[in-house]
BALOBA-1460 file (C-alpha; in Angstrom, 3 decimals):
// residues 339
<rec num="1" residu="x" x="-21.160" y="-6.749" z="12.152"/>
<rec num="2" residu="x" x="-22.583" y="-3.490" z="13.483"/>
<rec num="3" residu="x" x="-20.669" y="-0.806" z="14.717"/>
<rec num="4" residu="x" x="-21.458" y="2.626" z="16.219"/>
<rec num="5" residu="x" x="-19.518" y="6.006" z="16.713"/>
<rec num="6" residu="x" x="-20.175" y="9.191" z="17.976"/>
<rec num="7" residu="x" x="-18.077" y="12.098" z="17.556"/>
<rec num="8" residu="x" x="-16.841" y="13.624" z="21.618"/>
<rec num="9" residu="x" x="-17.752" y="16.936" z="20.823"/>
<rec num="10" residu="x" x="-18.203" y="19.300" z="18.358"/>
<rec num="11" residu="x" x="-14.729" y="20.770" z="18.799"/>
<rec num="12" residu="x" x="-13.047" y="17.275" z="18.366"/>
<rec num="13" residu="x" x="-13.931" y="15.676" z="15.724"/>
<rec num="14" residu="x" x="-12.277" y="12.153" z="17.412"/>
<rec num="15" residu="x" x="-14.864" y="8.886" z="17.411"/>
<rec num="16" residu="x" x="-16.042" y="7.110" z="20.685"/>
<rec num="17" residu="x" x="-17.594" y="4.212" z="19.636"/>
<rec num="18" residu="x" x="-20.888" y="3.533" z="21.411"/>
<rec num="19" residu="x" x="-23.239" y="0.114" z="22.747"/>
<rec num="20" residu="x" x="-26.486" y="1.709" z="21.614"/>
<rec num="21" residu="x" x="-27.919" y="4.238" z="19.435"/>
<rec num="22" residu="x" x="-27.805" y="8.074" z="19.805"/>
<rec num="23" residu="x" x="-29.054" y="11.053" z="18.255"/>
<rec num="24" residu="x" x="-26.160" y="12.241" z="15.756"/>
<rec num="25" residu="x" x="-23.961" y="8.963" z="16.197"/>
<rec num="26" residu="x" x="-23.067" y="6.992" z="13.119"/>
<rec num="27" residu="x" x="-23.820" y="3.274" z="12.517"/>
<rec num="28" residu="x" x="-21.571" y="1.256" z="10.305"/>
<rec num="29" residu="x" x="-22.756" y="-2.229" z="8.951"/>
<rec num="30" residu="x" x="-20.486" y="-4.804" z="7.172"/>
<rec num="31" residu="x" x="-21.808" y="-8.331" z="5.832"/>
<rec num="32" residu="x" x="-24.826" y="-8.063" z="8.050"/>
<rec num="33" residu="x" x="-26.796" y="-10.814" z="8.529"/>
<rec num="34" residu="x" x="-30.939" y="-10.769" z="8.589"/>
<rec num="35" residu="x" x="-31.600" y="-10.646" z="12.219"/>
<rec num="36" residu="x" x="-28.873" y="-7.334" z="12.019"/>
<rec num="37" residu="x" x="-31.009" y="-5.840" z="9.813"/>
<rec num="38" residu="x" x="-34.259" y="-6.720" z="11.622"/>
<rec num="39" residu="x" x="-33.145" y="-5.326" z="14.259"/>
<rec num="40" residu="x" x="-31.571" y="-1.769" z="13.160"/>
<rec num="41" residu="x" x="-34.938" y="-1.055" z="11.147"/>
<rec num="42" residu="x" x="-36.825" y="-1.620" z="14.476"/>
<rec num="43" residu="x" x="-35.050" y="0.787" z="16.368"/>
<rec num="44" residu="x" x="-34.004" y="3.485" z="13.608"/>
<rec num="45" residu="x" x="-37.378" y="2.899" z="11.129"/>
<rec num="46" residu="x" x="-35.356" y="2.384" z="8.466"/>
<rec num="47" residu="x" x="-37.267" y="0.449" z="5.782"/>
<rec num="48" residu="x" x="-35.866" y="-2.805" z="4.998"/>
<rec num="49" residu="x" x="-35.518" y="-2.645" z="2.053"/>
<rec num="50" residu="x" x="-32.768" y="-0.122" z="1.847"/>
<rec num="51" residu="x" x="-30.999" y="-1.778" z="4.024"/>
<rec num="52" residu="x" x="-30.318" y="-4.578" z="2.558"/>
<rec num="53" residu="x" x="-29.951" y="-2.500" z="-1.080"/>
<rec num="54" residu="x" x="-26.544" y="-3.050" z="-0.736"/>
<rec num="55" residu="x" x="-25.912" y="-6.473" z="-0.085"/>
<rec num="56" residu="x" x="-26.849" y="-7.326" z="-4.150"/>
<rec num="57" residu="x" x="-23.663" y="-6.864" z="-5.562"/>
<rec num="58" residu="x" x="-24.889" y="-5.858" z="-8.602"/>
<rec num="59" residu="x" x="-26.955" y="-3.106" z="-7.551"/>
<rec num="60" residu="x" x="-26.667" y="0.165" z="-9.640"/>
<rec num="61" residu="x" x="-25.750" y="3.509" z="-8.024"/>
<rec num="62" residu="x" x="-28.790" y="5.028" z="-7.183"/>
<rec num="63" residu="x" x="-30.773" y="7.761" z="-4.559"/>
<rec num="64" residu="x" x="-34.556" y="7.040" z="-2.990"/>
<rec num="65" residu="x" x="-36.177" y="8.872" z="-0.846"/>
<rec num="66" residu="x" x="-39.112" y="7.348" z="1.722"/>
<rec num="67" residu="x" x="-40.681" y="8.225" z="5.302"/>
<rec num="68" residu="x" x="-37.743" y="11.309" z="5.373"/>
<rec num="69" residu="x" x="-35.139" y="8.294" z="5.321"/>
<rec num="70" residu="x" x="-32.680" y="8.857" z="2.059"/>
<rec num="71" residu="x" x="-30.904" y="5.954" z="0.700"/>
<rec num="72" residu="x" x="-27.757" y="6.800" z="-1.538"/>
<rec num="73" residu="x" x="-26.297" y="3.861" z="-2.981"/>
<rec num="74" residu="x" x="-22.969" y="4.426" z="-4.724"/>
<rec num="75" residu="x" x="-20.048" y="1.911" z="-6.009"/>
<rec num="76" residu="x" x="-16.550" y="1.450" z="-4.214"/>
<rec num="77" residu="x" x="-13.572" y="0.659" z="-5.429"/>
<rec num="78" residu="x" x="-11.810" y="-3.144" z="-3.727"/>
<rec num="79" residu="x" x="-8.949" y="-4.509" z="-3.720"/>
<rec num="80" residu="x" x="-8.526" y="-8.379" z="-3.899"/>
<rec num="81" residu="x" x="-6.266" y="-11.243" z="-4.146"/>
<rec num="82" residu="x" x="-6.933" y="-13.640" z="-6.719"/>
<rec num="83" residu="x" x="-4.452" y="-16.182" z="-8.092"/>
<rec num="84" residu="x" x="-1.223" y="-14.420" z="-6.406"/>
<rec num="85" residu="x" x="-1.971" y="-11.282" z="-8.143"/>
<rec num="86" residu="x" x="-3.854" y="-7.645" z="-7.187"/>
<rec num="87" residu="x" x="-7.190" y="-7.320" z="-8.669"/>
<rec num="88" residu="x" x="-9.497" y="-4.723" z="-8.767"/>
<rec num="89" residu="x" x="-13.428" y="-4.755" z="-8.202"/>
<rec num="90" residu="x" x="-16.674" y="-2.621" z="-7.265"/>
<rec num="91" residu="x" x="-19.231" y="-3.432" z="-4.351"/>
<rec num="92" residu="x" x="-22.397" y="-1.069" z="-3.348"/>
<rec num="93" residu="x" x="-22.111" y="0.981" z="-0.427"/>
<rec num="94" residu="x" x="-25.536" y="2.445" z="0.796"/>
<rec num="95" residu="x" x="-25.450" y="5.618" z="3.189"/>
<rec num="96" residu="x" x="-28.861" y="6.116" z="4.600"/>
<rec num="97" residu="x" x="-29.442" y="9.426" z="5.723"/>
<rec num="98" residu="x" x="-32.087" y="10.579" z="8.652"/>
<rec num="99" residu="x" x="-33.268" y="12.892" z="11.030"/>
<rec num="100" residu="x" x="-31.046" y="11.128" z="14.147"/>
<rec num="101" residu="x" x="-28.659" y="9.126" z="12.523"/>
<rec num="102" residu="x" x="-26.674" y="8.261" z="9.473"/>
<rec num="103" residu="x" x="-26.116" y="4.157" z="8.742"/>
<rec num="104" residu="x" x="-23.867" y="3.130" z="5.992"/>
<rec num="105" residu="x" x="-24.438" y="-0.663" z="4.579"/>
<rec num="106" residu="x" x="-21.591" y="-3.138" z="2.529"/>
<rec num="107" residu="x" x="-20.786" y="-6.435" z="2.106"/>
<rec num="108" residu="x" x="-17.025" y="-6.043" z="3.039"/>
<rec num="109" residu="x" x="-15.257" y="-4.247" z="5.246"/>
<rec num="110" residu="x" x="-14.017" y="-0.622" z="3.419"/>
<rec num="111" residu="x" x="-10.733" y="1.236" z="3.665"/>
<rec num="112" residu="x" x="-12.806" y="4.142" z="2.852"/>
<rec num="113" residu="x" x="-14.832" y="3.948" z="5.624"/>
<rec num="114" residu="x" x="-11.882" y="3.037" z="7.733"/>
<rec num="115" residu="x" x="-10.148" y="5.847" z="7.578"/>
<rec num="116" residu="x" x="-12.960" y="8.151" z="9.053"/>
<rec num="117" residu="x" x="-13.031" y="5.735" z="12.089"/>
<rec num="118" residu="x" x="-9.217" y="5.663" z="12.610"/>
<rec num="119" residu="x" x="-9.197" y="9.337" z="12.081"/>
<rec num="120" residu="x" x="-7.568" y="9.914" z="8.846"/>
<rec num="121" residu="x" x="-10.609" y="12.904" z="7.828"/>
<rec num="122" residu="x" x="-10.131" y="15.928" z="8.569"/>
<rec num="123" residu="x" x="-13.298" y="18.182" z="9.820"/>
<rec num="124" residu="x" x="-14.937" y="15.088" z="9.975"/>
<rec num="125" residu="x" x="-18.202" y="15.145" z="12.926"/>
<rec num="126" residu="x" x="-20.884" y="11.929" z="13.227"/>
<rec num="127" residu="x" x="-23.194" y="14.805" z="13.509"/>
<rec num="128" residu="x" x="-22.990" y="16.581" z="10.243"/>
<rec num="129" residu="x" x="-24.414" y="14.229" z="8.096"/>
<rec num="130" residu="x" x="-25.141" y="15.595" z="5.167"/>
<rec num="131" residu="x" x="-21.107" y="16.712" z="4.901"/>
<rec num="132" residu="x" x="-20.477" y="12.951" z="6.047"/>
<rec num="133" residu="x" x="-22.148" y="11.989" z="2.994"/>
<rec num="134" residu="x" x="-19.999" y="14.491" z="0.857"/>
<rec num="135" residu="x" x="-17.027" y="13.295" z="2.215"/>
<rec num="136" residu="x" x="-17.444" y="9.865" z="1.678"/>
<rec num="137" residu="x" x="-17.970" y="10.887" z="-1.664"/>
<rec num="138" residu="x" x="-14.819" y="12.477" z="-1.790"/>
<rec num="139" residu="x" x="-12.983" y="9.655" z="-0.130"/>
<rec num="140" residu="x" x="-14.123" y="7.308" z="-2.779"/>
<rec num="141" residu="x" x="-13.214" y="9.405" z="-5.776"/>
<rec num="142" residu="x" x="-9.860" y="9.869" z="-4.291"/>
<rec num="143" residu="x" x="-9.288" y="5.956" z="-3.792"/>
<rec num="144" residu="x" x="-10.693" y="5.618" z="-7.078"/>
<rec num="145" residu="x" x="-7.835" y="7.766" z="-8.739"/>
<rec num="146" residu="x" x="-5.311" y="5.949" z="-6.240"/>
<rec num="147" residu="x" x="-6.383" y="2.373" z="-7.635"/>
<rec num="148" residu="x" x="-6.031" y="4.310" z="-10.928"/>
<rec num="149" residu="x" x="-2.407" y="5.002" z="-10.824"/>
<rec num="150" residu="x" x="-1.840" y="1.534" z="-9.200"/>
<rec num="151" residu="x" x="-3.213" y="-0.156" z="-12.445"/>
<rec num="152" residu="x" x="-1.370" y="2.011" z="-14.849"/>
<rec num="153" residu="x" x="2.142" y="1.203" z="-12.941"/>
<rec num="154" residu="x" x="0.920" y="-2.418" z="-13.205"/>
<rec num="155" residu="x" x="-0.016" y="-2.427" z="-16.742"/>
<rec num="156" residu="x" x="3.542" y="-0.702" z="-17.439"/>
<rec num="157" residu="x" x="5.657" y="-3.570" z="-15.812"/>
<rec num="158" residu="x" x="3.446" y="-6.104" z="-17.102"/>
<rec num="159" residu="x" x="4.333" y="-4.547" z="-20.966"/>
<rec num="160" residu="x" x="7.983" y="-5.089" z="-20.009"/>
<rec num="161" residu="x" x="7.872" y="-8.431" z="-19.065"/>
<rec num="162" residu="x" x="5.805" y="-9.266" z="-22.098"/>
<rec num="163" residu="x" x="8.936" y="-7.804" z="-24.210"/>
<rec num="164" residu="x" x="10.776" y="-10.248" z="-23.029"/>
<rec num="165" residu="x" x="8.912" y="-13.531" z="-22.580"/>
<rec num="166" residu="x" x="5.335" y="-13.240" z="-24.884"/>
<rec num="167" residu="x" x="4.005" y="-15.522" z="-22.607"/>
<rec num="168" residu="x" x="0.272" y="-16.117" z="-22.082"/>
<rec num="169" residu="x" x="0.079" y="-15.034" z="-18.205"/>
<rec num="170" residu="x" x="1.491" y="-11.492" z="-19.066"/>
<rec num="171" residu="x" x="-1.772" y="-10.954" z="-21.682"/>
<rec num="172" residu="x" x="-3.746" y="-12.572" z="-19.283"/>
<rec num="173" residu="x" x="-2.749" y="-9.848" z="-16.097"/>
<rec num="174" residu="x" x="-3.412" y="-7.202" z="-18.856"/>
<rec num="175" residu="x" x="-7.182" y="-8.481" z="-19.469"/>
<rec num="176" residu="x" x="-7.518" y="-8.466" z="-15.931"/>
<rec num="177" residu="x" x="-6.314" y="-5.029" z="-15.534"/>
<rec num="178" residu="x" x="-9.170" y="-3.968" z="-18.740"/>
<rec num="179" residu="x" x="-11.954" y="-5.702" z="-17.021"/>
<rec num="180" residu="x" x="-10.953" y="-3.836" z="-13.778"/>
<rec num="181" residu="x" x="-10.891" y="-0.235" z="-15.791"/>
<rec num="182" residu="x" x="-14.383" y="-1.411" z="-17.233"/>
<rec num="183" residu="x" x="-15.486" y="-1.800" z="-13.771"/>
<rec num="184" residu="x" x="-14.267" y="1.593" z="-12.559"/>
<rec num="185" residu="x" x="-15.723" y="2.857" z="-15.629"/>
<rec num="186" residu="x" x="-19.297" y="1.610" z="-15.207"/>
<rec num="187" residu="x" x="-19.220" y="2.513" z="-11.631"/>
<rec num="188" residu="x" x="-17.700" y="5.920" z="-12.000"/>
<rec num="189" residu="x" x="-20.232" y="7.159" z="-14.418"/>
<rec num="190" residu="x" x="-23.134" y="6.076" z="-12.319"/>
<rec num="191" residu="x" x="-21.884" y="7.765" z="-9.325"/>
<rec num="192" residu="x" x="-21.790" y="10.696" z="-11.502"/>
<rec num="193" residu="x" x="-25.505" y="10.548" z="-12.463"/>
<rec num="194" residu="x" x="-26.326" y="9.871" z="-8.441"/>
<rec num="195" residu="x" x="-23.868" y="12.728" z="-7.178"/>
<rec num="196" residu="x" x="-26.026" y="15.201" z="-9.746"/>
<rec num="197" residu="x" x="-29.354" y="13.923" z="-8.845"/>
<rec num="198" residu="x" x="-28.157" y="14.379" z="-5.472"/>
<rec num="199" residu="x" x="-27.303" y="18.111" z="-5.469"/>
<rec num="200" residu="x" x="-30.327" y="18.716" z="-8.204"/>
<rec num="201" residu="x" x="-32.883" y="17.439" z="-5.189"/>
<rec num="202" residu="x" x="-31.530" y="19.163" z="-1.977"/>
<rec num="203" residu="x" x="-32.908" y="17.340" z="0.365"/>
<rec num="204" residu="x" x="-30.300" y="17.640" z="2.950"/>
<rec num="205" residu="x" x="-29.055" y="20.361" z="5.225"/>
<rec num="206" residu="x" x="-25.569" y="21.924" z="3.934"/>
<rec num="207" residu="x" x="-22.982" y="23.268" z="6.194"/>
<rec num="208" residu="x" x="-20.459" y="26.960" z="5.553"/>
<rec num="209" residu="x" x="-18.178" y="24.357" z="3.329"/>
<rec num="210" residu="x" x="-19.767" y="21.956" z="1.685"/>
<rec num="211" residu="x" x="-19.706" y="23.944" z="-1.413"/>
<rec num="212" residu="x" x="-15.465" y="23.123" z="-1.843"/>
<rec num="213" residu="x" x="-16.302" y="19.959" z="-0.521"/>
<rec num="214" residu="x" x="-18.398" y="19.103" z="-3.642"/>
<rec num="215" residu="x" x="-16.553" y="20.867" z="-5.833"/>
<rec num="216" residu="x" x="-13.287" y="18.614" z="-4.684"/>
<rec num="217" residu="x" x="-16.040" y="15.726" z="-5.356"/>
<rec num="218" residu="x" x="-16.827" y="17.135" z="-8.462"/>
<rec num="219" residu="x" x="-13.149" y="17.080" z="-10.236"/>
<rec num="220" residu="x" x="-11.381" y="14.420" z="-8.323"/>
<rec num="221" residu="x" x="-14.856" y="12.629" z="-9.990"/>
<rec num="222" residu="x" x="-14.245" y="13.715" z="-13.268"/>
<rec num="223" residu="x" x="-10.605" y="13.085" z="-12.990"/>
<rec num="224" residu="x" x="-10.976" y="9.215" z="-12.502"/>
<rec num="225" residu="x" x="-13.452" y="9.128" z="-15.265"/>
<rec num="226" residu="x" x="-11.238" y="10.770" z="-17.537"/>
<rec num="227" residu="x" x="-8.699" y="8.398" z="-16.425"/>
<rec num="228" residu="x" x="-10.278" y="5.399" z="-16.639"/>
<rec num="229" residu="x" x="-11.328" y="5.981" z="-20.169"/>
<rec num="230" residu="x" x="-7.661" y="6.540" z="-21.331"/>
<rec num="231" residu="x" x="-6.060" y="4.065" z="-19.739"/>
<rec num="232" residu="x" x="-8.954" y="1.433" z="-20.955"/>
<rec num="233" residu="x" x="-8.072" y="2.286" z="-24.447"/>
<rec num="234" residu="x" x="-4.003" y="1.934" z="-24.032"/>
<rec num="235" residu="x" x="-4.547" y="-0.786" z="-22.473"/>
<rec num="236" residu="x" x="-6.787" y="-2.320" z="-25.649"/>
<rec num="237" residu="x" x="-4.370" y="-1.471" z="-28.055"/>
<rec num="238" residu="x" x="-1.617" y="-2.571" z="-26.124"/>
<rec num="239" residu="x" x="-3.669" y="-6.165" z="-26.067"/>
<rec num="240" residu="x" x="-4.042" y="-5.260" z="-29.718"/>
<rec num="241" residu="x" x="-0.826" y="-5.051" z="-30.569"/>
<rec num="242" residu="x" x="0.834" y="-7.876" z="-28.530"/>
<rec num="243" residu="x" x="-1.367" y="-10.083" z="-29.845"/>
<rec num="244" residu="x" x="-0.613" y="-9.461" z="-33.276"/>
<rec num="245" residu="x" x="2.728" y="-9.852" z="-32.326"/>
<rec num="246" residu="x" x="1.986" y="-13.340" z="-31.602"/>
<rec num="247" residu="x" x="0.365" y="-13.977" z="-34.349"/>
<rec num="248" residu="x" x="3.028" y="-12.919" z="-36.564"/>
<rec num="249" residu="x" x="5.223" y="-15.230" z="-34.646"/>
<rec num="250" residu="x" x="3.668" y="-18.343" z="-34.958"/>
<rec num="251" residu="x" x="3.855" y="-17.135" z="-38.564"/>
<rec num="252" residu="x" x="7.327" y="-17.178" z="-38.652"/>
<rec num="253" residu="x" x="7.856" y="-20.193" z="-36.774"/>
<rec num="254" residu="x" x="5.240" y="-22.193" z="-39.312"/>
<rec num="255" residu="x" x="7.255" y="-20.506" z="-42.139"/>
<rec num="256" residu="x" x="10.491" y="-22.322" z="-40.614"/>
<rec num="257" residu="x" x="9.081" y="-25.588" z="-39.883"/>
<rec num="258" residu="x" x="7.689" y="-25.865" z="-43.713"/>
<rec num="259" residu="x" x="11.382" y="-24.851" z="-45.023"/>
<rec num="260" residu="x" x="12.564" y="-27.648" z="-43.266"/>
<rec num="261" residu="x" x="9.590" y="-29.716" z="-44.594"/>
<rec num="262" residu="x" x="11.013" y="-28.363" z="-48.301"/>
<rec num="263" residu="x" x="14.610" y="-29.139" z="-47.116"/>
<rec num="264" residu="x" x="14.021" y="-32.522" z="-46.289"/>
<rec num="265" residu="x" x="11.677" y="-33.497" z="-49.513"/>
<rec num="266" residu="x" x="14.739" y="-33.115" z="-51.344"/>
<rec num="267" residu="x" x="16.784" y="-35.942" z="-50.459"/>
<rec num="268" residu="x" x="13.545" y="-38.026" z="-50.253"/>
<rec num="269" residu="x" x="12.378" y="-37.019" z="-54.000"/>
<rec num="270" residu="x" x="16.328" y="-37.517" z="-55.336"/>
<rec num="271" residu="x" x="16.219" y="-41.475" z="-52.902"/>
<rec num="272" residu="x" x="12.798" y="-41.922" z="-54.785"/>
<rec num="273" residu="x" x="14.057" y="-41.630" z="-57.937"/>
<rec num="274" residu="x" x="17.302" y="-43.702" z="-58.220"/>
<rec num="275" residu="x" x="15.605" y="-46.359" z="-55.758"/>
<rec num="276" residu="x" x="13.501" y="-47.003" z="-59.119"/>
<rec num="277" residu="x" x="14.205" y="-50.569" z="-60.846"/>
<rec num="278" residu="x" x="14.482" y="-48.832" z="-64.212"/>
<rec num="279" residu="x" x="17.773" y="-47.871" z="-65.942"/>
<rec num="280" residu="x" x="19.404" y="-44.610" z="-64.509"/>
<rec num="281" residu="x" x="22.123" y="-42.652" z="-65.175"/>
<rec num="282" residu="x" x="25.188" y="-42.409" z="-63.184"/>
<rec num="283" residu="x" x="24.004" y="-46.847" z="-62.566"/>
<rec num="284" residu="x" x="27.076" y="-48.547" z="-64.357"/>
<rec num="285" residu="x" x="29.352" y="-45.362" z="-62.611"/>
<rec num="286" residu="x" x="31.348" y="-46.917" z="-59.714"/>
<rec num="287" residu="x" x="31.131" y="-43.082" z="-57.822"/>
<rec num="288" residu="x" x="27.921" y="-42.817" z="-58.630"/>
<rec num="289" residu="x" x="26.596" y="-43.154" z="-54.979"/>
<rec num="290" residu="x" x="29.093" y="-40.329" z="-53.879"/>
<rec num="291" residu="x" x="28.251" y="-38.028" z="-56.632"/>
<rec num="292" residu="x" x="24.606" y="-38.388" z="-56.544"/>
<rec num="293" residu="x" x="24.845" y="-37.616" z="-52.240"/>
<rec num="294" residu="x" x="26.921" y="-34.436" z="-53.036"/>
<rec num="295" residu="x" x="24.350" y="-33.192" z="-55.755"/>
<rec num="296" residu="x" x="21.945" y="-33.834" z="-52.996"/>
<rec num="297" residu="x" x="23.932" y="-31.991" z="-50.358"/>
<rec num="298" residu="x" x="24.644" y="-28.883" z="-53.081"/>
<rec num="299" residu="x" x="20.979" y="-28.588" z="-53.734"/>
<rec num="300" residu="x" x="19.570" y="-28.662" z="-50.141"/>
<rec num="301" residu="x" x="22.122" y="-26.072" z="-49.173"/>
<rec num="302" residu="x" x="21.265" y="-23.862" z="-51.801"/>
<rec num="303" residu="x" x="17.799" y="-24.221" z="-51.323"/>
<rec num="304" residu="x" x="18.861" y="-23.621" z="-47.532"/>
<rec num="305" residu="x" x="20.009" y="-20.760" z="-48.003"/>
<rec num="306" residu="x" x="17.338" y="-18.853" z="-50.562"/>
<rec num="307" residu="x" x="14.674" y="-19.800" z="-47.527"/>
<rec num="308" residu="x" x="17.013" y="-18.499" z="-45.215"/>
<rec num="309" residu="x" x="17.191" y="-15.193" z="-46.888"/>
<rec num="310" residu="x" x="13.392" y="-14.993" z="-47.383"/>
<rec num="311" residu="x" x="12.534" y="-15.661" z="-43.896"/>
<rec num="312" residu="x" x="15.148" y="-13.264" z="-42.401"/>
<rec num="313" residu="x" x="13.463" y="-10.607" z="-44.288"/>
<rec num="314" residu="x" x="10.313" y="-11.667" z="-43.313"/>
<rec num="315" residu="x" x="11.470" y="-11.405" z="-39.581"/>
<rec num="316" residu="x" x="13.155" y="-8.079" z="-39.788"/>
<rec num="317" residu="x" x="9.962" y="-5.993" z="-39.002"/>
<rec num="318" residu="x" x="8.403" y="-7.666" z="-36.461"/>
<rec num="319" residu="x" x="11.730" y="-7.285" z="-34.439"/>
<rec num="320" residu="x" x="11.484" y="-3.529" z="-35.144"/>
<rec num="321" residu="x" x="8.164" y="-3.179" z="-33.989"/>
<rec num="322" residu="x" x="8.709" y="-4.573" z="-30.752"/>
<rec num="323" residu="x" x="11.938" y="-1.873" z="-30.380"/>
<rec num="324" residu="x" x="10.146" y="0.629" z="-31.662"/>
<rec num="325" residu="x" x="9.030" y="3.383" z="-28.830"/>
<rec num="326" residu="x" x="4.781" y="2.741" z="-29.068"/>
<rec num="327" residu="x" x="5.201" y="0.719" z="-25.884"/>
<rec num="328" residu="x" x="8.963" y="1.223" z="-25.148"/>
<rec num="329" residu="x" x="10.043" y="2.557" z="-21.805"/>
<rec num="330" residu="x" x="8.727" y="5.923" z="-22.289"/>
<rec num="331" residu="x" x="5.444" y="4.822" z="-22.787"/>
<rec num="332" residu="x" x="2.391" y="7.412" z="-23.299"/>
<rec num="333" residu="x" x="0.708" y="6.486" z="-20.126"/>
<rec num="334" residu="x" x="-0.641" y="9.964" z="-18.516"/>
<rec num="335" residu="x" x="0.258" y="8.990" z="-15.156"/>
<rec num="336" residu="x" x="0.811" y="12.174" z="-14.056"/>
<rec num="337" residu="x" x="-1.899" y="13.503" z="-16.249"/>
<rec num="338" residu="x" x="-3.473" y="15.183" z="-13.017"/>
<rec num="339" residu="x" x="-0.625" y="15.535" z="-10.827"/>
């Protein structure tokens, strides 16, 4: 799908969206196909190549420079569905910088990108490309830290179901969250090294405020990273933890399933034993039967109950480490570590 906008003026800042290509107008590609491609590097001279840099998913953040085109290739944060629950992902976006034009490539359709066409940017003209570029920038660092936030509250209700239920699914949605902060992680950093490289090179015009529009790119940037990397170790040692909590369960439970294995070898061994054809005692005794069913009652409940002293103590600390406050309500999530 190809799409083109031009801002009216360069008073308003509004989009018109346009049937062909014009000087200062902005093209926006999603899931292109070949013969889309073909055809925008014929009439912009955009190298092939960098257009289709972004459709590899697993293309690194990057910038290139060729025939005065510039390709800057950074990673997005997505949102998708996936088994009735919110996931969290990275695709490549490539903005392609030139003379006439500015092009930005991905595979799926962005909210970040969507909200300069609906109008949501502020100062925001097709023209000024090289602040374009910086603002996208900025867009995707502040999504990132949005995403952010919407992990941690996830990761916080998932720990209080888990309380309750130890259940499988719960650890599950909390590797799912991990692999989604490793994601942002990855990504993050190499936008980093690409945003530097970027400014290092100059190799685009700047406008009176670009300066506070990098440095917002700069901290909300540094922000997320800083984020990510705390929130990817809570959330390991909250997987840590719960899973040792599990373990220690199915401790417990094997400990009670062999007490009742001890509990009922007792009344087997005593059966054994008087079910020999040898002389016994209590034989020639016409209570015998009686007596030798209440010795076998006494003993199992005494043995009963030294097991069931043992294994209460061995339960009392695992119930206290699941009250105590390392993942209680007031957990130490930073979520309004940057507020």
């Amino acid at each position: 799908m190809i799409q083109i906008y031009k801002s009216i003026s360069e008073t308003n800042s509004s989009l018109k969206q346009l049937d062909s290509i014009e000087n200062g107008c902005w093209i926006n590609i999603v899931a292109p196909s070949e013969e889309e491609l073909i055809l925008i590097s014929k009439k912009t001279g955009v190298p092939l190549n960098f257009l289709r840099a972004p459709l590899d998913d697993e293309e690194t953040s990057r910038i290139d420079v060729e025939d005065g085109f510039t390709l800057v290739v950074v990673d997005i944060p997505f949102t998708e569905m996936e088994d009735n629950s919110l996931t969290y992902d990275t695709y490549p976006l490539a903005i392609i910088h030139s003379e006439k034009e500015i092009i930005t490539v991905c595979l799926k359709n962005s909210r970040i990108l969507t909200d300069f066409i609906n109008g949501r940017i502020k100062s925001f003209f097709s023209f000024k490309k090289s602040r374009f570029i910086l603002q996208i920038l900025n867009r995707i660092s502040t999504y990132y830290l949005i995403y952010l936030r919407q992990i941690d509250k996830k990761s916080v209700m998932i720990e209080k179901r888990l309380h309750k239920s130890m259940k499988n699914r719960e650890l599950i949605q909390l590797h799912s969250l991990e692999k989604s902060l490793v994601y942002f992680s990855t990504s993050l950093k190499a936008n980093e090294v690409t945003l530097e490289k970027m400014l290092k090179m100059d190799i685009m015009q700047k406008y009176k405020d670009d300066q506070d529009v990098l440095e917002d790119v700069i901290i909300e940037k540094k922000q997320a990273i800083e984020m990510t990397d705390i929130y990817s170790n809570i959330l390991s040692s909250t997987m840590d933890f719960f899973a040792s909590v599990i373990s220690n369960n199915l401790n417990i439970v094997m400990k009670v399933l062999a007490s009742v294995t001890i509990l009922m070898a007792i009344p087997t061994i005593i059966g054994g034993i008087f079910g020999m054809n040898v002389a016994l005692p209590l034989q020639d005794n016409p209570q015998g039967f009686i007596i030798i069913i209440f010795l076998t009652i006494i003993l199992t409940l005494i043995t009963a109950f030294i097991l069931y002293k043992k294994v209460s103590n061995d339960t009392f600390f695992p119930q206290m480490l699941l009250k105590c406050d390392y993942l209680g309500k007031n957990s130490a999530y930073p979520t309004n570590f940057y507020a």
